[in-house]
N, C-alpha and C positions, 0 to 999 in steps of 0.2 A: 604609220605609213604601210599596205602591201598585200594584193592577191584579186582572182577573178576566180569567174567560172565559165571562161569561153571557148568554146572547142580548138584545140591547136589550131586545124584551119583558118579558122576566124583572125587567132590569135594573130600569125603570121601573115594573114595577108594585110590584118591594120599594123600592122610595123613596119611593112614594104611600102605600104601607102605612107605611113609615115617619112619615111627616105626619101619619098619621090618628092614630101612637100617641105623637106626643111629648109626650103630660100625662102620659106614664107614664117618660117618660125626665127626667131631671132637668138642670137648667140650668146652665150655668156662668157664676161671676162675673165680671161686664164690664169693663173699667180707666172709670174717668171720664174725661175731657180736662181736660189736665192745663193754667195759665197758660202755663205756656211754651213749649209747643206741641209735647214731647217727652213722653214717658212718665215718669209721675212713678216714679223709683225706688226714693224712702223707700215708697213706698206699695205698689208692689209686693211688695217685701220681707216687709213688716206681713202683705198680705194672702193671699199667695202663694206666696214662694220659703221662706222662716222655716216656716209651718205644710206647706209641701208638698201645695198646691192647685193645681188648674188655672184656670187666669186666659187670659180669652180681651181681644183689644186689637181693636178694629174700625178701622175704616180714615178713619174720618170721630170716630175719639176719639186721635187720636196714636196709633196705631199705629205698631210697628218698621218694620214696611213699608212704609209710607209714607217713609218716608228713605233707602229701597234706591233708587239710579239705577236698576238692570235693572227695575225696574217698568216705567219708560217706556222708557228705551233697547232694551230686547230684543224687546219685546212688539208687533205692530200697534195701535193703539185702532182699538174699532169706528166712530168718526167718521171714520175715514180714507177714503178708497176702496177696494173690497176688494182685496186684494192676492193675488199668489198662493200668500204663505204668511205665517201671524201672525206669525212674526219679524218683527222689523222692519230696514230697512237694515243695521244699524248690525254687527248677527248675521251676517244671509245675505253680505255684503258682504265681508266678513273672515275670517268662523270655519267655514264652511261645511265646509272641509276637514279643520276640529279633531277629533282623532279622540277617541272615548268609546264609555265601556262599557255594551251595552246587555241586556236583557234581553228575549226574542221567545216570544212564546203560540204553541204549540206542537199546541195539542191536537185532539182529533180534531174537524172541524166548522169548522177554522181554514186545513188545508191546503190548499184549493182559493183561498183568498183569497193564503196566502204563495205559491205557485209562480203566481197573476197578478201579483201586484206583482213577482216574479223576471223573467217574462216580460216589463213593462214597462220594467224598468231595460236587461235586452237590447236593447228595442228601439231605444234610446235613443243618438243619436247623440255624445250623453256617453261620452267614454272611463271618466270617472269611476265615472259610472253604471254600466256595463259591471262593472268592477272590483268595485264593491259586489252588483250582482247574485250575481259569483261567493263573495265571501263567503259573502253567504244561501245559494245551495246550501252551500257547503263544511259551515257549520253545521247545516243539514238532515241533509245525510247521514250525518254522523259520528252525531248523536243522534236515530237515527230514530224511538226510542223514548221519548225526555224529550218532557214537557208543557212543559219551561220550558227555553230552550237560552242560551246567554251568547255574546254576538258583540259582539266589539271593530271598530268602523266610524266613518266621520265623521260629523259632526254631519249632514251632508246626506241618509245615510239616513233620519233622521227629514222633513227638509225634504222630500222625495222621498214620505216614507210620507203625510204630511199632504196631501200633492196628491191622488196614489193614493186617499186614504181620502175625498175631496172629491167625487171625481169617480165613485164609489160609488154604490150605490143601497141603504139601510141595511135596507132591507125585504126585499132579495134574499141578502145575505150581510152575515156580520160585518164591522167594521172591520178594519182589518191593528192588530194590538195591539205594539208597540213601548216599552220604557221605558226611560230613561236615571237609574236607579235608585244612588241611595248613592255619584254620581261626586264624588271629593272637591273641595272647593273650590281647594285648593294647587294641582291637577292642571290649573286652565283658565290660559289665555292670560294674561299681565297685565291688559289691557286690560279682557276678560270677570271678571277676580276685582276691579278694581278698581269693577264694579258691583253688588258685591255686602259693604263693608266689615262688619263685624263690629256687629250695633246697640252702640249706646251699654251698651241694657240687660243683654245679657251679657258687658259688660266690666267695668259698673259691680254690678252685683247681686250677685254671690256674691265668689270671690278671683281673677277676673278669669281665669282658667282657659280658654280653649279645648280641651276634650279633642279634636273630632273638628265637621266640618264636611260638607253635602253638600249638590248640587243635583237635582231629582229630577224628571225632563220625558220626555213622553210624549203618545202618543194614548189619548184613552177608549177605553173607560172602563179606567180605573185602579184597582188595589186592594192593598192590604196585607194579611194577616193580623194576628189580636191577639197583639201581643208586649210585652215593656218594654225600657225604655232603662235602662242602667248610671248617666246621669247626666241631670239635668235638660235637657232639650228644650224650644227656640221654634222655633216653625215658622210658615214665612214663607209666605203663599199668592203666586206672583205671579200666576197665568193661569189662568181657569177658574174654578171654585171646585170642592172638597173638603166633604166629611161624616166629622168624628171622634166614633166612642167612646170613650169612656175606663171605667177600674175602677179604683176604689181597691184598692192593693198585694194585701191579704188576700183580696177578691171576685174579683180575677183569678187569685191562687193559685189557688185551691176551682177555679173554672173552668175552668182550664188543667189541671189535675189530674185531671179530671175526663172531659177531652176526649181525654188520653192514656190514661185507665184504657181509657176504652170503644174506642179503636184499638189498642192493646193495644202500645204503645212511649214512650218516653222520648224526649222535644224538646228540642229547646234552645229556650229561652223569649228568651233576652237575643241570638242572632246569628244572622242571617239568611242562612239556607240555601235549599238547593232544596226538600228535605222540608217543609219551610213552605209555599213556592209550588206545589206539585203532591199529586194523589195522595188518598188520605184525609184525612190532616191537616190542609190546607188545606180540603177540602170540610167537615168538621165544625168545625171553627175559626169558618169562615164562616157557617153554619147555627147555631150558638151565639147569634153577636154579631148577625148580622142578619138570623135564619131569623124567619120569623111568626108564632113562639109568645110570651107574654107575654116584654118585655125582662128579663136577670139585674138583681136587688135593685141601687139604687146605682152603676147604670147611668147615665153622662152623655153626651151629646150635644151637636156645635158643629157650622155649618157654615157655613165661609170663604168668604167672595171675595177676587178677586185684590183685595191691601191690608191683609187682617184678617190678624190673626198668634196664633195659640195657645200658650200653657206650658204642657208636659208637665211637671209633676215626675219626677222621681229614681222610680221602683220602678211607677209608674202604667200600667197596660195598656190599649192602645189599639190599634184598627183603622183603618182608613183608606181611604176610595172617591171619586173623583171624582163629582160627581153626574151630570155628561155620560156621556152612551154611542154617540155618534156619529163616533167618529173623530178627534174638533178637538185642538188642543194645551192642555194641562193643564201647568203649572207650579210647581213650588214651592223654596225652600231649607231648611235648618235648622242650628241651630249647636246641638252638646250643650257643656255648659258647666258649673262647676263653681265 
């Protein structure tokens, strides 16, 4: 699921346009709060996992995410003093040097922003730093031509990017776009996966199945294209907040089918490639689900904070945008489950 490469302007006026049109976008069912202070599960079941609905969990009705540690442990709160990166200790402190896989904006309008923050890591009396700058070129150069390049680095590039993107001026140039996309759960530290256990509710919900697990952190703004998932999906917001669409199975078929007739190739719907993230594909993909013309029939809309947590069903098509476009840290997990 997550990122673009639209100029903030852009970015913010299709999200105010979006506002203006959500009586045309339809609603998703809220969980109630539950006695016990956990997500009632018969009730999901009933309402939700059984019929193959989207059910959204707020953070202040027993939400999964509210039970995740990394909510608090990884993240700054804004009551803190500002720090000089939302991590918080507990992260910068320990994992800094944890290496993960990322995903870098590429595209034209973006390069003069990646060879400053190149130049920055240079300057840097960080050996570390040094070492990751040369990264970023290595990946520059090898794929001078991709909009979307894959670089395996520590987590401190990010921490590094987020400064970088601070110290900006968002009016003069983009943010540095950075994401830390589909890294599996099994893959982090003990310490880091054991803040992030598995909810109650997809252990207990279906046959207790874990198919696949990720964490998905980044700088705005962030985007996904509309794809489905093989198997039911929650998604955990921790940092920031997020804007999903969704389509029921058959309305995203017709759609998707539609988007590929008129670019004149065959996607893969269900795995996430480059073709997705760059290119045509990606630009009409985007223009479908969030372009300014009236939304597709049966079109639904949710948008998280860190805390609220969303279920995807099994076949259901969905997009995915941070609603920041500034540079800040955007967080999320999800477990597909079965």
């Amino acid at each position: 699921m997550n990122r673009t490469s639209l100029p903030p302007t852009t970015w913010k006026r299709q999200l105010h346009t979006t506002h203006q049109r959500l009586a045309s976008l339809l609603s998703i069912d809220t969980a109630n709060p539950s006695p016990r202070g956990y997500p009632d599960i018969q009730a999901f079941q009933q309402k939700a996992f059984i019929p193959k609905k989207p059910f959204l969990f707020l953070k202040d009705a027993d939400s999964p995410t509210t039970h995740l540690p990394a909510l608090s442990t990884w993240f700054s709160r804004k009551t803190d003093t500002v720090p000089s990166t939302p991590f918080a200790p507990f992260v910068v402190n320990k994992f800094q040097e944890w290496p993960f896989p990322y995903e870098l904006t590429n595209r034209v309008g973006n390069h003069e922003v990646i060879s400053l923050f190149r130049d920055s890591l240079l300057a840097s009396s960080e050996l570390t730093d040094q070492v990751i700058a040369g990264i970023l070129q290595s990946a520059v150069t090898q794929d001078t031509n991709q909009e979307f390049l894959e670089v395996y680095a520590p987590l401190r590039l990010l921490i590094k990017a987020l400064e970088f993107n601070g110290a900006q001026n968002p009016v003069v140039r983009h943010p540095l776009q950075l994401y830390i996309a589909q890294s599996a759960l099994p893959d982090l530290p003990q310490p880091m996966q054991d803040g992030l256990p598995a909810p109650e509710l997809v252990r207990r919900a279906g046959k207790g199945d874990i198919y696949s697990s990720s964490i998905w952190m980044g700088t705005e703004p962030t985007y996904t294209p509309l794809h489905r998932d093989p198997n039911p999906n929650l998604f955990c917001q921790l940092c920031s907040r997020k804007v999903v669409r969704l389509l029921p199975p058959s309305t995203g078929d017709r759609l998707f089918f539609e988007v590929q007739v008129q670019i004149k190739q065959q996607g893969n719907s269900r795995i996430r490639t480059t073709d997705m993230m760059q290119g045509e594909e990606r630009l009409v993909l985007h223009d479908a689900v969030w372009g300014n013309t009236s939304p597709e029939d049966n079109m639904y809309e949710a948008e998280l904070e860190a805390g609220d947590a969303l279920f995807i069903p099994e076949g259901w098509w969905h997009s995915v945008k941070s609603v920041g476009s500034d540079g800040e840290l955007n967080g999320s997990v999800n477990w597909w489950f079965r």
